[in-house]
C-alpha positions in Angstrom: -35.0 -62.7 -21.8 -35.9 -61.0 -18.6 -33.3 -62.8 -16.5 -30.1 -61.6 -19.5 -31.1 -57.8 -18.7 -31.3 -58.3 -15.3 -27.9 -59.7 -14.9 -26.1 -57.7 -17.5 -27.5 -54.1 -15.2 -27.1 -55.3 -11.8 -25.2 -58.1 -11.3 -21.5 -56.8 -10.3 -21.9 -56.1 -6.6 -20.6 -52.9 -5.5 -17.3 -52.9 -3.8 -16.8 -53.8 -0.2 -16.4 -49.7 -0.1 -16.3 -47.1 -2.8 -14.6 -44.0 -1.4 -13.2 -41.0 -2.7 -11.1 -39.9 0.6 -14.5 -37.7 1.7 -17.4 -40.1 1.8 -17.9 -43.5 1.2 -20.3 -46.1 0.4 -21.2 -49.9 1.5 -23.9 -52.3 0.6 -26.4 -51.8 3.3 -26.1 -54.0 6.4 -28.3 -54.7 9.3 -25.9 -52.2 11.5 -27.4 -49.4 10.2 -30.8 -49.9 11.5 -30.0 -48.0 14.4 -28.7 -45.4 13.0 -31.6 -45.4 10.6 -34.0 -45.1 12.8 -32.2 -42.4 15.0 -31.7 -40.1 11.7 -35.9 -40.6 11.1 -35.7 -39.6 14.8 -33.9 -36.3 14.4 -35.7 -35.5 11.6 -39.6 -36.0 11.9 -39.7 -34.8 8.0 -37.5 -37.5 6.5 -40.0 -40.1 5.7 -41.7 -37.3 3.8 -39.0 -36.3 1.6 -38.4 -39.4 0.7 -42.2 -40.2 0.1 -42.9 -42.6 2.8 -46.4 -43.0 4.2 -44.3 -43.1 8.2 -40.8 -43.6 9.1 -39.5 -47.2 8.6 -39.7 -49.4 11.6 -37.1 -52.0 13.0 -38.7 -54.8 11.6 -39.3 -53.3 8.2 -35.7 -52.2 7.7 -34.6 -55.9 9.0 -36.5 -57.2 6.0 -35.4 -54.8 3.7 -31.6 -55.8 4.7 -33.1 -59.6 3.7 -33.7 -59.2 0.8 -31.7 -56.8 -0.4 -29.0 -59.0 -2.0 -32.0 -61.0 -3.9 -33.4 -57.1 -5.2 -29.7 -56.3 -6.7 -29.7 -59.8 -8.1 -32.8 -59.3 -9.5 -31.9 -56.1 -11.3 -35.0 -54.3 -8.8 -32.6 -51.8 -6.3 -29.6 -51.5 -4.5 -29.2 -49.2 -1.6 -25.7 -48.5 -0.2 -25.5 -47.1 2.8 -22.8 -43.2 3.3 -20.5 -43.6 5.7 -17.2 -41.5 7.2 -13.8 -42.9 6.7 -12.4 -45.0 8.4 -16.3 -45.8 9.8 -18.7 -48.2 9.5 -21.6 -46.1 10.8 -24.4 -45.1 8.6 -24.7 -41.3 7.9 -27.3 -42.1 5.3 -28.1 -44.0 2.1 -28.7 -44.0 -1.5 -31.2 -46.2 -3.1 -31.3 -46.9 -6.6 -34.6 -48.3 -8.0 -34.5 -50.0 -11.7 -37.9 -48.0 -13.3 -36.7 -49.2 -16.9 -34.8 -52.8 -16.6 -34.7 -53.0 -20.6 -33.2 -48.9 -20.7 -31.4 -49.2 -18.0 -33.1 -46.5 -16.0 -32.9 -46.3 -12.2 -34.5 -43.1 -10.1 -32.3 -42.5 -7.0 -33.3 -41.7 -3.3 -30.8 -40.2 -1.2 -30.7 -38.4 2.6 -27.8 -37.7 4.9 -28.2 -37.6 8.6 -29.6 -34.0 10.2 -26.4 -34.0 12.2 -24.0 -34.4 9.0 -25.9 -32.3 6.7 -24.0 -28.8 5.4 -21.0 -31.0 4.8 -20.8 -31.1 1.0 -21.6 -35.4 1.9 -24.6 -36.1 -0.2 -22.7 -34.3 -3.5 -20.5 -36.4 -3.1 -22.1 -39.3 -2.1 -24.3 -38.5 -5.4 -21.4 -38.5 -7.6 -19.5 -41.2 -6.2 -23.3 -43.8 -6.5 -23.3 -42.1 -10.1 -20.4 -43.4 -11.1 -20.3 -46.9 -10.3 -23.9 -47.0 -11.1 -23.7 -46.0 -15.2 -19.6 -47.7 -15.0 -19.6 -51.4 -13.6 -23.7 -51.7 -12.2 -24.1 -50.9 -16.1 -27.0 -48.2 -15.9 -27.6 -46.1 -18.8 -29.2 -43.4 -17.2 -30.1 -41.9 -13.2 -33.1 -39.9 -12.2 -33.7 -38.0 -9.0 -36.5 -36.4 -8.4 -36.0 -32.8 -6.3 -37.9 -29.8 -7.2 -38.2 -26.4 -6.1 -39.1 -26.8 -2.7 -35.7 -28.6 -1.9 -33.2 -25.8 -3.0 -30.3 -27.9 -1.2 -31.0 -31.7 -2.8 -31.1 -30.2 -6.5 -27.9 -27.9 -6.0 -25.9 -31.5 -4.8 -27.2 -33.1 -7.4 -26.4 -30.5 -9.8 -22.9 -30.5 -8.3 -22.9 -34.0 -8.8 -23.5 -33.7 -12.6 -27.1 -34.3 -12.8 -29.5 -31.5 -15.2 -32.7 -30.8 -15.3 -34.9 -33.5 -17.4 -36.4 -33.0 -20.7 -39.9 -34.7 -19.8 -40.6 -33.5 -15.8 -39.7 -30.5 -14.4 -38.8 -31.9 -10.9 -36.8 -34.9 -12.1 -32.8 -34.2 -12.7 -31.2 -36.8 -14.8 -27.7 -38.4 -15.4 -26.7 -40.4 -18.3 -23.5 -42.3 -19.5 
């Protein structure tokens, strides 16, 4: 039973790219570490806003590149990694985490890289995840959790189409 939800949610792999001309998005891939680690670099605060205990390490982020074709087959995450046109180089990710497998339900993590910021990138980075997400992935419904103390992650994601939840005043959801 498990195994039937799990590959009617997650099993189409995302495109080699999704783009929409401005931003695009790619499975992650072990080239990004660097860039990774250089964006937890540039911003010291990073690993809090995304509720880490510490910035990732190298080793840690190798592993999570492992397995992270097994996760998406599993119906547990996928994380896609922003990127420029025309570029393979990581300017940040989003991560989708299944919290509901049987409703469908992922909650989404998403930065951009301190030097890319202001750009209008994670909107659209946001919509563009969105959409494949609750289209082909099969997702029924997207949570993000930003509240009042980040101003600029709720306005993207408002931008991108998500509202404020019914249930939690910090969560901002997105349903097909």
């Amino acid at each position: 039973m498990y195994g039937a939800v799990v590959d009617e949610l997650m099993s189409p792999a995302p495109p080699a790219r999704l783009s929409d001309g401005v931003v695009g998005l790619r499975a992650i891939s072990e080239w990004d570490i660097p860039e990774i680690l250089i964006a937890h670099q540039d911003d010291p605060g990073l690993h809090v806003a995304l509720r880490m205990a510490r910035p990732p390490s190298g080793a840690e982020l190798g592993r999570e590149v492992e397995r992270s074709e097994l996760d998406r087959l599993r119906g547990l995450r996928i994380a896609l990694t922003i990127v420029a046109p025309g570029s393979d180089d990581c300017i940040g990710r989003v991560v989708a985490r299944v919290t509901d497998v049987a409703g469908g339900v992922a909650a989404l993590t998403i930065w951009v890289a301190p030097q890319r910021r202001g750009q209008g990138l994670g909107r659209r980075a946001l919509a563009l995840a969105s959409e494949w997400l609750l289209g082909p992935a099969g997702l029924r419904r997207l949570t993000l959790e930003a509240g009042a103390e980040d101003p600029v992650l709720r306005a993207a994601a408002t931008a991108a189409g998500f509202a404020a939840g019914a249930s939690e005043p910090r969560c901002l959801e997105l349903e097909r």
